[in-house]
BAZA-127309 format. One line per 2 residues: their letters; for each residue z negated, y, x of C-alpha. Coordinates in steps of 0.02 Angstrom, whole numbers, plus 50000, padded with zeros to 5 digits. Layout:
<recs>
A	Z:Y:X ~ ...
</recs>
This chain:
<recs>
XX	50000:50000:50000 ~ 49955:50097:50155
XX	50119:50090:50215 ~ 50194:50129:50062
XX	50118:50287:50024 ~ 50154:50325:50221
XX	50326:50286:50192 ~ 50340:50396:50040
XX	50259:50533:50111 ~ 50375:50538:50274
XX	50526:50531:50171 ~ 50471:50698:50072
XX	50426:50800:50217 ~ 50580:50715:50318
XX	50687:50777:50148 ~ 50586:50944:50133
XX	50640:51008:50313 ~ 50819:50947:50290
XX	50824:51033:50128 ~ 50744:51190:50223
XX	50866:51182:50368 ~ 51008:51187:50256
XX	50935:51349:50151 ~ 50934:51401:50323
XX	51099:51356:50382 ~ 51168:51438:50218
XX	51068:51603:50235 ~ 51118:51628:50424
XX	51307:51605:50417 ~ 51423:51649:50277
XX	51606:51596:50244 ~ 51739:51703:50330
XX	51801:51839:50219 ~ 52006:51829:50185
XX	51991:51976:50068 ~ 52166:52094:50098
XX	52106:52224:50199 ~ 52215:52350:50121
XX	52099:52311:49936 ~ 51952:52373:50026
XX	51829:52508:50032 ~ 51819:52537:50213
XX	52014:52537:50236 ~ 52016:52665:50076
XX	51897:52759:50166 ~ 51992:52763:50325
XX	52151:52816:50274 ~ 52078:52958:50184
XX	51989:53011:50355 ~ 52157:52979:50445
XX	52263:53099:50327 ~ 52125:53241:50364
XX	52151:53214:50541 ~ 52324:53207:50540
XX	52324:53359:50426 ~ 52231:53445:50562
XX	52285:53363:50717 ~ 52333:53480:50872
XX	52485:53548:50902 ~ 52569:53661:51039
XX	52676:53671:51155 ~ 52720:53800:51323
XX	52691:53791:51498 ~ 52516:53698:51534
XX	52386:53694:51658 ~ 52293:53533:51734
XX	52134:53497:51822 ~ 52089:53335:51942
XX	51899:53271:51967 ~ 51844:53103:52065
XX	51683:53055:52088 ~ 51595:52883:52156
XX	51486:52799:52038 ~ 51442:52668:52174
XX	51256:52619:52148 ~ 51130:52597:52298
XX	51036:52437:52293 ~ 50870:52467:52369
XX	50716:52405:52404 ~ 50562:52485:52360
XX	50531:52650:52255 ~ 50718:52675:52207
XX	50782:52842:52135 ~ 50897:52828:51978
XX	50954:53015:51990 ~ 51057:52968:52150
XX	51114:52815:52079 ~ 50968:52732:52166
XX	50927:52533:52087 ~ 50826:52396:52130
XX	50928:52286:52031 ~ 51092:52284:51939
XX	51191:52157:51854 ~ 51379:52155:51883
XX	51454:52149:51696 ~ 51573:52044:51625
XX	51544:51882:51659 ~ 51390:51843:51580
XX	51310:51739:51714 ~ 51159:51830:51779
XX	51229:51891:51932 ~ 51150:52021:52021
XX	51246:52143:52139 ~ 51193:52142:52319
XX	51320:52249:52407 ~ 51502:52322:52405
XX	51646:52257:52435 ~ 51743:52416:52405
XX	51678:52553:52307 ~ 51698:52596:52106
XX	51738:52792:52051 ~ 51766:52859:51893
XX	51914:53003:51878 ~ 51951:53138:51772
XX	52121:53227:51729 ~ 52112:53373:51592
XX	52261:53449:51517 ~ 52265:53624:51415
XX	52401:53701:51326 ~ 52391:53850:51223
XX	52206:53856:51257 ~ 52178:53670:51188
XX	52112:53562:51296 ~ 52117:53367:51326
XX	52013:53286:51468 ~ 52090:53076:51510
XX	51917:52994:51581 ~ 51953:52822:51663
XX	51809:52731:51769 ~ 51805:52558:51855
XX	51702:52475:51753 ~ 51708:52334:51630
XX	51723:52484:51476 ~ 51650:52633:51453
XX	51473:52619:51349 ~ 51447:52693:51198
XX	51274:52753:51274 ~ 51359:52832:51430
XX	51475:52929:51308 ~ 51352:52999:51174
XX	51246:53078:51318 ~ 51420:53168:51374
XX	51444:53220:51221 ~ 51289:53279:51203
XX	51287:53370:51373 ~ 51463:53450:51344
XX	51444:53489:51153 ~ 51450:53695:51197
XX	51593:53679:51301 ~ 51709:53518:51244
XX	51715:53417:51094 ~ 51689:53219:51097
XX	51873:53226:51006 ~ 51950:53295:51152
XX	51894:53154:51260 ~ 52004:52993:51287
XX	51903:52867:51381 ~ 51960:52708:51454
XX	51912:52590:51616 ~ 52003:52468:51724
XX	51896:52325:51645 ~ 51862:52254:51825
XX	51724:52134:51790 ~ 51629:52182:51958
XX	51570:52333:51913 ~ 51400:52414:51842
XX	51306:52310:51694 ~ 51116:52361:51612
XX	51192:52487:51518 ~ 51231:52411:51335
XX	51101:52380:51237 ~ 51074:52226:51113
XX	51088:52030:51129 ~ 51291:52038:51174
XX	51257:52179:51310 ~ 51109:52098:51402
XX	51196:51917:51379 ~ 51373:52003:51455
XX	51283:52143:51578 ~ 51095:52108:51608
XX	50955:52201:51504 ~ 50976:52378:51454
XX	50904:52511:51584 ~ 50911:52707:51515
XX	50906:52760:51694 ~ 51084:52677:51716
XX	51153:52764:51571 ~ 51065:52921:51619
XX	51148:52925:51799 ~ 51297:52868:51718
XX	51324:53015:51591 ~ 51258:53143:51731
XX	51408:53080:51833 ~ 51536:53066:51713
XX	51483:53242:51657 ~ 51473:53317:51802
XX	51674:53233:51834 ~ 51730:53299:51678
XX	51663:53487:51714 ~ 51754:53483:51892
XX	51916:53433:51812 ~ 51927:53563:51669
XX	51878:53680:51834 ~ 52022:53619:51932
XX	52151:53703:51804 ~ 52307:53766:51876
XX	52492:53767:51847 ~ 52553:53610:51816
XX	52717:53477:51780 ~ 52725:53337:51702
XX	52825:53170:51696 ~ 52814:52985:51627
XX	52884:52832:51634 ~ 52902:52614:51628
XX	52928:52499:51725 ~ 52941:52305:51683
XX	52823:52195:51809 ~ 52806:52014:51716
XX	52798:51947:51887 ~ 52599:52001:51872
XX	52553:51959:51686 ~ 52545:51829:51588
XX	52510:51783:51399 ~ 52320:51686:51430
XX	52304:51616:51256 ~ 52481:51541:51224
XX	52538:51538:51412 ~ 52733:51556:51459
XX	52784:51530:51271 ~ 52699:51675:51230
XX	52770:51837:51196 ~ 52726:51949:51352
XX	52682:52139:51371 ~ 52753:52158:51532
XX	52758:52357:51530 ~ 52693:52471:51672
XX	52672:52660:51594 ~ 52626:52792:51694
XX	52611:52991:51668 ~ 52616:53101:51828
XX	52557:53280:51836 ~ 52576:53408:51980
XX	52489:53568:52011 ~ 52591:53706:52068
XX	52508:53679:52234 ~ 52589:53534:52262
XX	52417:53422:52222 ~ 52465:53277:52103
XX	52389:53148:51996 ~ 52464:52994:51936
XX	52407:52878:51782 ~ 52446:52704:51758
XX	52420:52595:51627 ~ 52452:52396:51618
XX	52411:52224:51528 ~ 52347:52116:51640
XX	52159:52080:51625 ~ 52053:52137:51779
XX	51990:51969:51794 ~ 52056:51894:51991
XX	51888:51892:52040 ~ 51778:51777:51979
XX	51612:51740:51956 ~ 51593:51670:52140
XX	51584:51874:52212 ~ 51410:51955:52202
XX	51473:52129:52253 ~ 51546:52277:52176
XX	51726:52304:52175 ~ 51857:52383:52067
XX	51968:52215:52064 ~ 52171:52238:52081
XX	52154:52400:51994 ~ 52046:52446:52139
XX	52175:52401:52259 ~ 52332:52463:52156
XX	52235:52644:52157 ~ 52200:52642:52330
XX	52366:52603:52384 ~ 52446:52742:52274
XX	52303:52861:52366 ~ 52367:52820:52535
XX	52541:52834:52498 ~ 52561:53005:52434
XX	52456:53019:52265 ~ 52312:53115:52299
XX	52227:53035:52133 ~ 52266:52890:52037
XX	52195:52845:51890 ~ 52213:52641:51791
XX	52187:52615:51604 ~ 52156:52444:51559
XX	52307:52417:51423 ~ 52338:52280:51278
XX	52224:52157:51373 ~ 52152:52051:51222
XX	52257:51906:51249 ~ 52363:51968:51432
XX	52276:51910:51608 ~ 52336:51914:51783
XX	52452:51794:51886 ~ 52465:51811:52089
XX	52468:51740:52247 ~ 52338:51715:52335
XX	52142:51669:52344 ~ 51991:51797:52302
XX	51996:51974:52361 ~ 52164:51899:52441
XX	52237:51885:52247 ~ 52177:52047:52209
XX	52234:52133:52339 ~ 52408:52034:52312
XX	52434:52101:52122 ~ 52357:52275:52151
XX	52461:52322:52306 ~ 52627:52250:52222
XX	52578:52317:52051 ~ 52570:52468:52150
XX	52761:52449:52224 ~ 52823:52474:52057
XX	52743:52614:52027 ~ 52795:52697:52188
XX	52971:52659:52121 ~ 52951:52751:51956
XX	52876:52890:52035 ~ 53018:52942:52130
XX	53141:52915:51960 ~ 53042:53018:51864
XX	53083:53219:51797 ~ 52966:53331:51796
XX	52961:53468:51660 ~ 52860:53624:51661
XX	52830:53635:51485 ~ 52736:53530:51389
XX	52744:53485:51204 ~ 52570:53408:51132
XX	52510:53355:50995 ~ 52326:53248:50977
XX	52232:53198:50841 ~ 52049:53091:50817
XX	52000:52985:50677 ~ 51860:52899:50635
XX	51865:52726:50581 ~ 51763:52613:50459
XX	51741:52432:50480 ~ 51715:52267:50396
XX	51542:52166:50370 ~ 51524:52074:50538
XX	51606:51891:50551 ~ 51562:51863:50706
XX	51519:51700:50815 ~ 51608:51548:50772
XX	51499:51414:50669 ~ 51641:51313:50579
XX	51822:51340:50528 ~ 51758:51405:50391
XX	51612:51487:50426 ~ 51542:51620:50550
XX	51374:51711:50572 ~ 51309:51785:50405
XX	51322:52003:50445 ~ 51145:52022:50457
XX	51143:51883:50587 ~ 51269:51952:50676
XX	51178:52137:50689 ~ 51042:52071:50741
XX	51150:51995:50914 ~ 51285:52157:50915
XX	51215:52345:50956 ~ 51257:52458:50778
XX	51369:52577:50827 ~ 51373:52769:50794
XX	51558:52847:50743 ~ 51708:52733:50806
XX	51869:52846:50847 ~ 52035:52814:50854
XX	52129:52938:50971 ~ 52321:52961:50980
XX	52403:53114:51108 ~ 52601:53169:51115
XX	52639:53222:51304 ~ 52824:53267:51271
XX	52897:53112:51252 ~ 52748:52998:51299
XX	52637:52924:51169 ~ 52447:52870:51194
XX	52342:52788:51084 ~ 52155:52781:51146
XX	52099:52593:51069 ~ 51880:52556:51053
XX	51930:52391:51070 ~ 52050:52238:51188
XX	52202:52238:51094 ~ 52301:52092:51111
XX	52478:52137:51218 ~ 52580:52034:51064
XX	52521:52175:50958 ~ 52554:52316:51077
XX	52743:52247:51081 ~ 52788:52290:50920
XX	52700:52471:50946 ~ 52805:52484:51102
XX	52968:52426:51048 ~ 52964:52541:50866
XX	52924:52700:50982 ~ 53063:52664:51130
XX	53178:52636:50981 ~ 53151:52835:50929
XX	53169:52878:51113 ~ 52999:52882:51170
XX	52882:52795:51311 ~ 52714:52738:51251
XX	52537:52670:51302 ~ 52392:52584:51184
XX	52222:52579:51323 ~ 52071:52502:51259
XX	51880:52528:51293 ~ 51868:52687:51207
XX	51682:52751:51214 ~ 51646:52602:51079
XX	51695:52392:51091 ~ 51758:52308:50920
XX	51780:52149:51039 ~ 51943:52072:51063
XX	52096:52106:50934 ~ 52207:51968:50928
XX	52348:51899:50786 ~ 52293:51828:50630
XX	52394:51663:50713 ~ 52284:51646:50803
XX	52112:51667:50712 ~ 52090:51474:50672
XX	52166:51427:50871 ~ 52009:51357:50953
XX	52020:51504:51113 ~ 51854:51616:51176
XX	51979:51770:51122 ~ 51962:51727:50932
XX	51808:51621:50909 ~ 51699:51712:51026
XX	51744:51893:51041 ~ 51863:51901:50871
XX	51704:51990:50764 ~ 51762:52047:50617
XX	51862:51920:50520 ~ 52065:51874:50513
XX	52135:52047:50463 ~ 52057:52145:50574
XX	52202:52137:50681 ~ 52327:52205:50546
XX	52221:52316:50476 ~ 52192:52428:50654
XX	52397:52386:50680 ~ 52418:52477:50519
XX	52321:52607:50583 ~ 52399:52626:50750
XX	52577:52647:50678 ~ 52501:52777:50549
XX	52438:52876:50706 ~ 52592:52859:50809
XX	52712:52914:50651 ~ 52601:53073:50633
XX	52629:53103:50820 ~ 52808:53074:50826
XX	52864:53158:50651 ~ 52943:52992:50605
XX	52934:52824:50520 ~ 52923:52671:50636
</recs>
């Protein structure tokens, strides 16, 4: 009888927890929204935002005047009482690769650069750093400091992504797991610097001209989630700008992730965008500046082992763009036209549970950082278009961006890691396709990729005047 009762009683506490663990299961995930995105509030919302924008975007046009800044944002790695105002740290983790390691020297130093444009008395200020993106921390403190002198929508961040650069500055579950836990004395140093960059550049106005240009390189990218049968953003954009004293900066932008060093190095380094940049620098340029482009689904390919690779795709990378820089025309004038919207976004569906089912949204807040206003910037230089991206969008998207713009006769570039992260952006294809891009990093359900597409083309026809 003993046993019995025993038996009995294991079975209801054996089926109470199972039945408990699947209340759980049930309220901690949720099943993956496939609502159109174009029958929902936030992409009603949106739109209206946009038009406003667009209604009041910038436009001018007349001779123009152009600024450089440079500044290292190498940290020190010290022992004893360190001093975060000159980028002193005990400790920092390299970001990127999510593995806990801690920087303990420098291969070759990081910077972060600064090029501002005015025309007309409106100005625009291109921020790129080498760093794995620019923190949404870092860039509310700039705004902040600059709010009497520049607005935040006047600002186009980006960063070269290299994944060997400064971590402990995004706060939440996702930053600390992807960059070590949050310090405010990083971001602090951080935003002092990038400040202090942005100041010297709108300083450095003079007389300028400006040119732009592509170049086809697919002998350095290649697609990383379908591999050669993939469709392939092989594009190297640049803009260059010269001061009347002869001083000139150059600005590239390409698809290829950051990513030839691994997670074998344990010191700072700005990857082949580190090398591409210091090439141009020694060979004429007297400041170049690399935007990570459509890397969400685009890597790297190179000969070569280690620093050996990176040095390989940044120096030949680099080639290229010595070749376009002596085809391009320079024109004195400049015809611009910017404009900033805000976007909303869908209930997070992020982290992969099932086919069918991801993290419920309040699970997911709880592991991603709540973030303040998310822009979406687009900027006319003459015949060169720019969209400013807060997230990686995938290089199959960016074709068809690409391709509709060069069809109405003008060069274009879509950089991600704009002052926010919406994680990676990648087809709707490829939203069931078992790869880190979708099931990991894709946050925010299967339309999120043609809902910020629609977006993007809705910017770059208000830019152009046209229809794409």
């Amino acid at each position: 009888m003993k046993t019995k009762r025993w038996q009995r009683r294991s079975i209801r506490v054996f089926g109470t927890v199972f039945l408990l663990l699947m209340l759980l299961f049930y309220a901690s995930t949720s099943t993956i929204d496939t609502t159109p995105y174009f029958e929902t509030s936030y992409y009603q919302n949106t739109i209206k935002k946009m038009d406003s924008s667009i209604h009041n975007k910038i436009e001018v046009d007349g001779p123009f005047l152009s600024g450089f800044a440079k500044t290292n944002i190498t940290p020190t790695v010290v022992k004893g009482v360190a001093d975060p105002k000159k980028g002193e740290f005990n400790t920092i983790k390299m970001a990127g690769f999510g593995d806990g390691q801690i920087a303990v020297g420098v291969h070759d130093s990081i910077f972060a650069k600064a090029v501002a444009v005015e025309v007309e008395g409106k100005e625009i200020v291109f921020v790129s750093a080498d760093m794995i993106l620019i923190p949404e921390a870092v860039v509310l403190e700039v705004e902040e400091n600059l709010k009497d002198q520049i607005s935040r929508k006047s600002l186009f961040f980006g960063a070269t992504h290299t994944h060997s650069s400064i971590g402990n500055c995004i706060p939440g579950f996702v930053g600390k797991s992807f960059g070590g836990d949050f310090q405010p004395e990083v971001v602090r140093w951080l935003s002092d610097k990038f400040t202090q960059l942005i100041r010297q550049a709108l300083n450095d106005k003079r007389p300028a001209k400006i040119a732009s240009g592509y170049k086809h390189v697919p002998n350095l990218v290649r697609n990383r989630i379908i591999g050669e049968t993939g469709r392939l953003n092989d594009k190297l954009n640049m803009l260059s700008i010269v001061q009347d004293n002869g001083k000139n900066a150059a600005i590239a932008m390409y698809a290829a992730h950051a990513t030839t060093i691994a997670t074998w190095n344990d010191k700072y380094s700005g990857d082949y965008p580190g090398y591409f940049q210091r090439s141009l620098e020694r060979n004429g340029v007297d400041l170049a500046l690399f935007f990570a482009g459509t890397v969400g689904s685009h890597t790297n390919k190179g000969e070569g082992e280690k620093f050996e690779k990176a040095q390989y795709v940044g120096e030949t990378l680099a080639d290229s763009a010595k070749v376009l820089l002596n085809q391009m025309v320079y024109d004195s004038t400049l015809v611009m036209a910017a404009a900033t919207t805000e976007l909303e976004i869908p209930k997070l569906q992020a982290f992969y549970v099932s086919d069918r089912r991801r993290f419920s949204p309040f699970m997911g807040s709880q592991l991603l950082t709540e973030m303040k206003s998310i822009y979406l910037q687009g900027i006319k230089l003459n015949d060169f278009i720019w969209i400013a991206m807060p997230y990686e969008l995938s290089g199959e998207y960016g074709i068809d961006l690409k391709n509709a713009l060069e069809l109405k006769g003008y060069n274009s570039a879509l950089t991600s890691f704009n002052g926010q992260y919406l994680g990676y952006i990648v087809p709707q294809k490829y939203y069931y396709y078992d790869t880190y891009e979708a099931r990991l990093m894709g946050w925010y359900g299967p339309s999120m990729g043609d809902y910020l597409m629609e977006l993007n083309f809705k910017l770059a026809n208000a830019l152009t005047d046209s229809r794409l």
